[in-house]
C-alpha positions in Angstrom: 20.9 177.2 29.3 21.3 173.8 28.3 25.4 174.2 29.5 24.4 175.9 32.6 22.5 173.1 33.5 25.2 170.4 32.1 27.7 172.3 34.4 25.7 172.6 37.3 25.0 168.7 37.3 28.5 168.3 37.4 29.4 170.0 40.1 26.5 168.6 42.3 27.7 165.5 41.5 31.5 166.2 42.5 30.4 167.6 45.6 28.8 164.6 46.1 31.8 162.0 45.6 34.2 164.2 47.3 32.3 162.9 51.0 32.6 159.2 49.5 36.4 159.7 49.0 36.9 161.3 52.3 35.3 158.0 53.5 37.4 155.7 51.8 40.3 157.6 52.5 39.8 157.5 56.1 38.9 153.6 55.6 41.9 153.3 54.0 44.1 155.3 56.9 42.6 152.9 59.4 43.4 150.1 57.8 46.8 151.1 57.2 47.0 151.9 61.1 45.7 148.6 62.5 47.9 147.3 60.1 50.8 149.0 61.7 49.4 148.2 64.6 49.6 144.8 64.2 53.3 144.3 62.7 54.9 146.5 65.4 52.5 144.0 68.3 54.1 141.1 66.3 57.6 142.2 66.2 57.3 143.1 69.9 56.6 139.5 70.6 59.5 138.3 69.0 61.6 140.7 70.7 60.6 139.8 74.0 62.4 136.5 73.9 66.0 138.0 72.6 65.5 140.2 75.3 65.3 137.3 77.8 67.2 135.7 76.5 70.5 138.1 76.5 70.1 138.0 80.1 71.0 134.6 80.4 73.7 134.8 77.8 75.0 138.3 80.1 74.5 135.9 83.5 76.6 133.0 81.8 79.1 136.0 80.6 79.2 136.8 84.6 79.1 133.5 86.0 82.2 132.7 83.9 84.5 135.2 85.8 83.1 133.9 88.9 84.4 130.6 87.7 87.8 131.8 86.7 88.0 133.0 90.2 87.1 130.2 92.0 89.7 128.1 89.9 92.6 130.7 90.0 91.9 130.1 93.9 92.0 126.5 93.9 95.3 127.0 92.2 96.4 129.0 94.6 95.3 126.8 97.4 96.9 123.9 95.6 100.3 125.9 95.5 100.3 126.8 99.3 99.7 123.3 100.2 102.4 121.9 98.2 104.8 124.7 99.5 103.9 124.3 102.8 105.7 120.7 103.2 108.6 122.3 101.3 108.5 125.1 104.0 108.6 122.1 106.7 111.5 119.9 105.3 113.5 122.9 104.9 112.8 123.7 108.3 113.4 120.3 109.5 116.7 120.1 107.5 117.3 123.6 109.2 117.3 122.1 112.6 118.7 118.9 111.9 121.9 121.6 111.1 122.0 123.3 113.9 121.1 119.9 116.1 124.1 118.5 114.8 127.0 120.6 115.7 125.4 120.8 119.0 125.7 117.3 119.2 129.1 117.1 118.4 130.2 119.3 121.0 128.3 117.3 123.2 130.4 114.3 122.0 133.6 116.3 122.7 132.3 117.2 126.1 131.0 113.9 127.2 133.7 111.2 127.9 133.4 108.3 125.9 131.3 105.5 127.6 132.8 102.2 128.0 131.4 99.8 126.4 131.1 96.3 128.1 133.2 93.7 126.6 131.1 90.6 125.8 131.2 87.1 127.8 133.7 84.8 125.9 132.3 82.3 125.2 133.9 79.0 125.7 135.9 77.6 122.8 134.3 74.1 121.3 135.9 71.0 120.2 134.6 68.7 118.1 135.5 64.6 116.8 133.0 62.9 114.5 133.1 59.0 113.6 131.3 57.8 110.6 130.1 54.4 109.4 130.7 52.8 112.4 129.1 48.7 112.6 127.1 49.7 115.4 123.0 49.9 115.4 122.2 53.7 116.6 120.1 52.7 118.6 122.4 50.6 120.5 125.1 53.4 120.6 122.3 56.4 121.9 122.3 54.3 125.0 125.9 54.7 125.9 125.8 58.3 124.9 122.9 59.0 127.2 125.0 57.7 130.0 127.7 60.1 128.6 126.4 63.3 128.2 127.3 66.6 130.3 129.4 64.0 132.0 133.3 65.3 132.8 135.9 63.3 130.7 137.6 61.6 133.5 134.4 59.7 134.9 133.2 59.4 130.5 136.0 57.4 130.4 135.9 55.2 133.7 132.2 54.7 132.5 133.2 53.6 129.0 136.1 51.2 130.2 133.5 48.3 132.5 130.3 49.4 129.9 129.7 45.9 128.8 128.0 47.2 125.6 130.0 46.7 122.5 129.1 50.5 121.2 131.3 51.4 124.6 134.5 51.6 122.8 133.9 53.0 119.7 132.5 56.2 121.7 135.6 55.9 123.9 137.7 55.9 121.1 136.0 58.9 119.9 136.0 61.1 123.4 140.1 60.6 123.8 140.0 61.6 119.9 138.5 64.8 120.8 140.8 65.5 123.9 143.9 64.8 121.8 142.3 67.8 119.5 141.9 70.0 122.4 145.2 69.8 123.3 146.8 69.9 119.5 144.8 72.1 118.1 143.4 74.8 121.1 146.0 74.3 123.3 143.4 73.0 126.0 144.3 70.8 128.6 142.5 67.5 127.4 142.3 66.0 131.2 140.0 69.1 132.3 137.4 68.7 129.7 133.4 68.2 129.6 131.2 66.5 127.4 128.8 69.1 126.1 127.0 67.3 123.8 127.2 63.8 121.8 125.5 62.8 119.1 124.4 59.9 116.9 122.6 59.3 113.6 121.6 56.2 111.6 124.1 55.9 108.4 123.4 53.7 105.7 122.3 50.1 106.0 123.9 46.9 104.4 121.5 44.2 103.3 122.8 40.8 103.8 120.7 37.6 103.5 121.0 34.1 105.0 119.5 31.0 103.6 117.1 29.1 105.7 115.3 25.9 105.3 113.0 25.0 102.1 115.2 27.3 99.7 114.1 30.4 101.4 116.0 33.5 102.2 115.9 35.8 105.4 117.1 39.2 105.0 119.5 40.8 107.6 120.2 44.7 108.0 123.4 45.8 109.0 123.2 49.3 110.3 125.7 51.6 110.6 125.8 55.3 112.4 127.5 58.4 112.5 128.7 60.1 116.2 129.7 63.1 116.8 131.1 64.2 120.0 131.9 68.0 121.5 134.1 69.2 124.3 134.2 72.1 126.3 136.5 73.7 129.3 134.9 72.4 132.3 134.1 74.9 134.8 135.9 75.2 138.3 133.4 74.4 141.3 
């Protein structure tokens, strides 16, 4: 009896854990779900921003094409324009070709245009005197009485000048008809003076003693005339 009852405690008190451990087992299979729960929530999260963030990385992938394209076009652009002015100078050289044997028959065609013969001009000649003992401006006097005059009347205008610079310059004017005639082969009588000339040439310094032991300075000027001839014209 005394086993009966041993055994039949034993069994009351299996039956009894057996809801306890159901309990705990079911505790345990919650836990284990939030658990899961939880780690599959947290892995989503860090997910979610890879997944943005391959869209960017797909819309740089797409934009770089787009890129590409745009460049390759630029290229292309770039090309056209710089053949384009090739196009037009070969063009240009193209008519310039054809313009040119045209123009030569022209040329044949056309008579050849007489060309107008330039005015002579008349031929100068020239007779220079330097270091003559006369002050310039003493001689420009005479030769503004002279000047554009014709030879014959320079000369009868020379001859009764009572200034002594009158013959030197008359000296000078038959010099330069004698040229005309030597050298051009010009008749020296119907000659004009075109233009006469004179510049100051050096000066010597001479001094006279005066009273007291002084001495005065005294400048002796000199100049240089230059005289030219030309045809004079028929009235």
């Amino acid at each position: 009896m005394a086993d009966d009852d041993k055994q039949k405690k034993a069994a009351e008190d299996e039956t009894a854990k057996k809801p306890a451990k159901k309990a705990a087992a079911k505790k345990a299979t919650a836990a284990k779900a939030e658990s899961a729960k939880d780690s599959k929530e947290a892995s989503a999260k860090k997910d979610a921003p890879a997944k943005k963030a391959e869209p960017k990385g797909e819309s740089k992938k797409e934009t770089a094409p787009k890129a590409e394209s745009k460049k390759d076009d630029a290229k292309g652009e770039r090309k056209s324009v710089k053949k384009a002015p090739k196009a037009a100078k070969k063009e240009a050289k193209g008519k310039k070709a054809e313009s040119k044997p045209e123009s030569g028959k022209r040329a044949k065609k056309e008579p050849a245009k007489r060309t107008k013969a330039a005015p002579e001009t008349p031929p100068v000649v020239s007779a220079r005197a330097r270091y003559v003992r006369v002050a310039p401006r003493k001689a420009r006097l005479v030769a503004d009485q002279v000047r554009g005059l014709h030879i014959e009347q320079a000369l009868a205008l020379l001859q009764f000048s009572p200034r002594g610079a009158a013959q030197d310059i008359q000296k000078l004017i038959e010099s330069a008809a004698a040229n005309a005639e030597n050298n051009h082969d010009l008749v020296g009588d119907e000659m004009r003076v075109a233009s006469i000339t004179v510049d100051e040439g050096p000066t010597l310094r001479r001094f006279r003693p005066r009273a007291l032991g002084r001495a005065t300075p005294i400048n002796k000027r000199t100049s240089h005339i230059a005289v030219a001839l030309t045809p004079a014209e028929d009235d």
